[in-house]
N, C-alpha and C positions, 0 to 999 in steps of 0.2 A: 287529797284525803282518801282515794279509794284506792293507792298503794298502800297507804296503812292497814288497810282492811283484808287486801285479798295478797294472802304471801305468794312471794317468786317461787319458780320451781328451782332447784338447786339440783343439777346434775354434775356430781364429781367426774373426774374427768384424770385417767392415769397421766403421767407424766410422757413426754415422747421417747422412743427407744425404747417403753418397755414392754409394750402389748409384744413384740415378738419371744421373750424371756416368760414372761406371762402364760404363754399360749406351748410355748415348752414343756413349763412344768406342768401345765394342766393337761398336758399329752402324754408324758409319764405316768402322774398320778393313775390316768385313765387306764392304761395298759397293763399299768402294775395291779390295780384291783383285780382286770378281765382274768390277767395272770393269775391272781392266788383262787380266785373263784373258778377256774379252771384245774389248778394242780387241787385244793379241798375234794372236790368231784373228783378226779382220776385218783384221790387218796382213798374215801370214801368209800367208791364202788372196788378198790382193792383190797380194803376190808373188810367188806361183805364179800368177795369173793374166795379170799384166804380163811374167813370166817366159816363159811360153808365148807370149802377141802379140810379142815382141820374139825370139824363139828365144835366151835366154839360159838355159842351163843353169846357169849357179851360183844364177841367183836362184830359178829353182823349186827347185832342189835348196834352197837356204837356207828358201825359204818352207815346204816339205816337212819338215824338221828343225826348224823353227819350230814347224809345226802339230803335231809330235808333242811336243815339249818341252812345250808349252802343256798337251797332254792327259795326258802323263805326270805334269807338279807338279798337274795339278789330284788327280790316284789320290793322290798323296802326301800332298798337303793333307791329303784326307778320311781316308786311312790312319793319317797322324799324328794328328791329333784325334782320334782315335778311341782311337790307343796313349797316346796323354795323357791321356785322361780314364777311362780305364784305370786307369793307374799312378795319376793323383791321387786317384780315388772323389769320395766329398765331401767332400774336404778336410781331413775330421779327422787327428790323428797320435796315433798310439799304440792 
């Protein structure tokens, strides 16, 4: 009677041969964000730079709201992982 009461914990469990394929793409994905949040900044700061040599205020202002957008998803990024693996633990339910 006190299995009916108190549930099992239930941890999914991938299948074998694939945590290496797994662990691939989550190594890509990883590199490829690092990547575009790196080229947005060297974009960014090169439009406030050309902004400047050409006295065009929209483009610095754009490049400036550029650079802060970049800096701001990157807080978010690492805030949200963080509130995700949080709420998930390690996976188990129950």
């Amino acid at each position: 009677m006190n299995l009916l009461i108190v549930p099992l914990k239930i941890c999914p469990v991938a299948p074998t041969g694939v945590a290496a394929y797994t662990d691939q793409i989550s190594g890509m994905v990883l590199w490829s964000v690092l990547w575009l949040f790196g080229i947005a900044a060297l974009v960014s700061v090169g439009a406030i730079l050309v902004g400047r040599a050409t006295h065009s205020p929209h483009l610095s202002k754009g490049g400036i709201i550029g650079l802060a957008g970049v800096l701001v998803l990157a807080v978010v990024l690492m805030g949200g992982y963080g509130m995700l693996n949080g709420i998930l633990g390690d996976g188990c339910v129950g």
